[in-house]
C-alpha positions as CSV (number, residue, x, y, z in Angstrom):
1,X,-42.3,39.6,-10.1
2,X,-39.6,40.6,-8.2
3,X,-37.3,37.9,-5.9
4,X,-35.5,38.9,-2.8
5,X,-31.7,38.6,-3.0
6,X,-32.1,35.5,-0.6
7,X,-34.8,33.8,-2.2
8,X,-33.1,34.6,-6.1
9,X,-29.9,33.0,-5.0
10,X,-31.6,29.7,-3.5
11,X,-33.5,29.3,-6.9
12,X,-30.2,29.9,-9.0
13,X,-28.6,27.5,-6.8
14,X,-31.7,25.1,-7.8
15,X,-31.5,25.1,-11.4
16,X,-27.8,25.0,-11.5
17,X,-28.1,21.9,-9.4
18,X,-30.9,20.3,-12.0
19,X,-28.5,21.4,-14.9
20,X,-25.5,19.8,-13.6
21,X,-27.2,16.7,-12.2
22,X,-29.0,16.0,-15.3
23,X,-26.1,16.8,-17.8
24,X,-23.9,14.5,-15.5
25,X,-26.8,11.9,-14.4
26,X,-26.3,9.3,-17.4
27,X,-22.7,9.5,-17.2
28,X,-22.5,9.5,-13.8
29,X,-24.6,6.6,-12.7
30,X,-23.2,4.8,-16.0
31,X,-19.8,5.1,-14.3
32,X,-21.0,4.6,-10.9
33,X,-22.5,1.7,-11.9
34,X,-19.7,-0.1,-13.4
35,X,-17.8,0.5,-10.8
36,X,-19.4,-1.4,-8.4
37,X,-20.5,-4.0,-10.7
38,X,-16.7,-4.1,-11.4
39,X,-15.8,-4.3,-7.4
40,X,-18.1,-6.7,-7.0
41,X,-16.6,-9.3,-9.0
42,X,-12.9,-8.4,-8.3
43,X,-13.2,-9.0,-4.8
44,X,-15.6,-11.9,-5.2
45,X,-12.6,-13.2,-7.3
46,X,-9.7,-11.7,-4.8
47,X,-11.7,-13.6,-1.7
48,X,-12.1,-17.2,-3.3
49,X,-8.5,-17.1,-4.1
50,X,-7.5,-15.5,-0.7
51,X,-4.9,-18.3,0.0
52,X,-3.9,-19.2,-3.2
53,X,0.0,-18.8,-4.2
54,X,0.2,-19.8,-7.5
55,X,-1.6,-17.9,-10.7
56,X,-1.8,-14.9,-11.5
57,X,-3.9,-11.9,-10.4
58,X,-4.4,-8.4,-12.6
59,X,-4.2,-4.6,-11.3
60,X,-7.4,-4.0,-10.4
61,X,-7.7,-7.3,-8.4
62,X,-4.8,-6.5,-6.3
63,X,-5.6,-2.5,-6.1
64,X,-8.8,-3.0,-5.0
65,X,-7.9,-5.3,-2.8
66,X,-5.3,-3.4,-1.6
67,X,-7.7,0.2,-0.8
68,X,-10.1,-2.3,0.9
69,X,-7.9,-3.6,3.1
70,X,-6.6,-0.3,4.4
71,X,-10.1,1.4,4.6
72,X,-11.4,-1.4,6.8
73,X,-8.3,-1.6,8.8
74,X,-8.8,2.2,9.5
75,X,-12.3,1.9,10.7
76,X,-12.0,-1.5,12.3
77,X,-7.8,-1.8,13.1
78,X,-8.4,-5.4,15.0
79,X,-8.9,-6.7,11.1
80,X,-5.7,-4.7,10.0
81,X,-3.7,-7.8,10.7
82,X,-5.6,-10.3,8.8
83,X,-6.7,-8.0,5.9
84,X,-2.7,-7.6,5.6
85,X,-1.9,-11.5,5.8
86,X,-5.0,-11.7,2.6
87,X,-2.8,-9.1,1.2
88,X,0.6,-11.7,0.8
89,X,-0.9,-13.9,-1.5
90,X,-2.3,-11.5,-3.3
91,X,1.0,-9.7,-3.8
92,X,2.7,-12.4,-4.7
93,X,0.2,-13.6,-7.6
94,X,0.4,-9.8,-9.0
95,X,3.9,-10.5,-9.5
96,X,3.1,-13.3,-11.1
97,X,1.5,-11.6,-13.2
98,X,4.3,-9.4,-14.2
99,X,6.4,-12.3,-15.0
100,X,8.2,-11.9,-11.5
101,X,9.3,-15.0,-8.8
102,X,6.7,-14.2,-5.8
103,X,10.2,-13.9,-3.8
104,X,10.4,-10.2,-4.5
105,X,7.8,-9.8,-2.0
106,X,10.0,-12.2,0.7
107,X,12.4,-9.8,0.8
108,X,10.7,-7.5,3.3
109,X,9.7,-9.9,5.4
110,X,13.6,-10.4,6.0
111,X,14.0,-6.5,6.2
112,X,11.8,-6.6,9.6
113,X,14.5,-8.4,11.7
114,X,17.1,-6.5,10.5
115,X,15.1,-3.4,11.3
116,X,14.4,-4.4,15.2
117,X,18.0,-5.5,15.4
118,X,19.4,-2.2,14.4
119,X,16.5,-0.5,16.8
120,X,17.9,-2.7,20.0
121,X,21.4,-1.1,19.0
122,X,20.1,2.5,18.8
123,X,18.1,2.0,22.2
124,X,21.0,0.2,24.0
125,X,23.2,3.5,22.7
126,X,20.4,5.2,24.5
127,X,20.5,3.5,27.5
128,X,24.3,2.9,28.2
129,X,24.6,7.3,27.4
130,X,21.9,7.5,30.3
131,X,23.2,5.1,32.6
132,X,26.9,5.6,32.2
133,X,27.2,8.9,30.4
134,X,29.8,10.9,32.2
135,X,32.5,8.2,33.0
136,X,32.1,6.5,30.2
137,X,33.2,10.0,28.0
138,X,35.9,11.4,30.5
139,X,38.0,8.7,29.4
140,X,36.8,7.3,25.9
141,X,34.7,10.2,24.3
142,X,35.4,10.0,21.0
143,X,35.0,6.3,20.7
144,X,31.3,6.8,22.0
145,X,30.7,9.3,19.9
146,X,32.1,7.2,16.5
147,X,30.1,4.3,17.5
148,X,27.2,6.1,17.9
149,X,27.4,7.9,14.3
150,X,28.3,4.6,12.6
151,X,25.1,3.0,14.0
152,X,23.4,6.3,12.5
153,X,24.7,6.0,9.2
154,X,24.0,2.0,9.3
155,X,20.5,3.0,10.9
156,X,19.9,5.7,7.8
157,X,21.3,3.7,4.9
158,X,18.9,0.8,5.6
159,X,16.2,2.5,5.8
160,X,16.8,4.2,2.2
161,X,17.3,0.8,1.3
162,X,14.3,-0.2,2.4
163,X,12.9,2.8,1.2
164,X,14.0,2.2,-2.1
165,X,12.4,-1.2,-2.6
166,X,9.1,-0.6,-2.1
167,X,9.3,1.9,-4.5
168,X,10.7,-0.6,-6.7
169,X,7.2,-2.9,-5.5
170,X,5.3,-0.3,-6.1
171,X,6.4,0.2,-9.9
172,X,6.3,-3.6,-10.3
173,X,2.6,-3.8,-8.7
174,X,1.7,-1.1,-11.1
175,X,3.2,-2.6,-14.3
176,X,0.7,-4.3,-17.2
177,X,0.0,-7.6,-17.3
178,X,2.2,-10.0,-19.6
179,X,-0.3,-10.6,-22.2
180,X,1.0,-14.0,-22.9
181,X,0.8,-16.7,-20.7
182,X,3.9,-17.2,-18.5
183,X,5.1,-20.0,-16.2
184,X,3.1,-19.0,-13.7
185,X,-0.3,-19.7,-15.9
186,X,-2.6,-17.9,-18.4
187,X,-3.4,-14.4,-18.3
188,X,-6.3,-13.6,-15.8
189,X,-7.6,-9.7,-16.9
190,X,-10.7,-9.7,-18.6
191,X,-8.4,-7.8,-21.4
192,X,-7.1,-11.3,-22.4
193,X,-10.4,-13.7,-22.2
């Protein structure tokens, strides 16, 4: 019997399919499986404890977590707000679990004043060069011009700053678990019970 082209290729395509799916289907749904059995009881866990500031709270509690919270803010952004304030607690608990003081996480909530005070200086640069532009650099131009740099440079070296310690969140966040228990309680993975 002899196949078109068209109709050869559709039937390769076929078998290849039932070859792959059934050499990957155990595996697969194995994996698939625990992964949501796995979700499941992480953020069953993460929820109950959604205002809870003391214990502890392992990686995948606060990583899942963490990708939940921004896929739902992307599809539904009026929950961004509160799936970030779920996200505090949560943060602080993880580095708990690291053997860390919660206040590590603190700190950026003091970095967001600084940041709208040094963008009111930049926009009121903005505004005075608009408003009084030319007389103000016929007779002091180069003291405009130093000002303005220096708030640059301030503006710049913040924000590497800030930069900088979220990194430094980020490594702690992805850190193992103390295996011991610490002051801030017993270890909570499933690794240690």
């Amino acid at each position: 019997i002899h196949l078109s082209p068209a109709v050869h290729s559709k039937r390769a395509c076929q078998i290849q399919f039932f070859l792959y799916s059934s050499l990957l289907n155990d595996s697969l749904m194995n994996n698939i499986d625990s992964f949501i059995s796995t979700y499941g009881v992480v953020m069953k866990k993460a929820f109950h404890r959604a205002v809870e500031f003391h214990g502890r709270s392992d990686r995948s509690e606060f990583w899942y977590s963490l990708i939940t919270v921004i896929v739902v803010s992307f599809f539904i952004p009026l929950l961004s707000f509160i799936g970030y304030l779920f996200l505090i607690p949560l943060g602080i608990r993880r580095l708990h679990d690291t053997g860390r003081s919660g206040w590590w996480l603190a700190i950026s909530l003091i970095t967001i004043p600084i940041q709208f005070v040094l963008l009111l200086g930049v926009l009121s640069l903005f505004s005075f060069s608009y408003l009084d532009a030319y007389s103000f650099l016929l007779e002091e131009p180069f003291l405009w011009i130093g000002s303005t740099s220096v708030l640059y440079i301030l503006v710049l070296m913040f924000r590497l700053l800030i930069l900088a310690y979220h990194v430094l969140l980020v490594y702690f966040f992805c850190q193992e678990s103390d295996p011991n228990p610490n002051r801030y309680g017993p270890p909570t993975g499933e690794d240690y019970q």
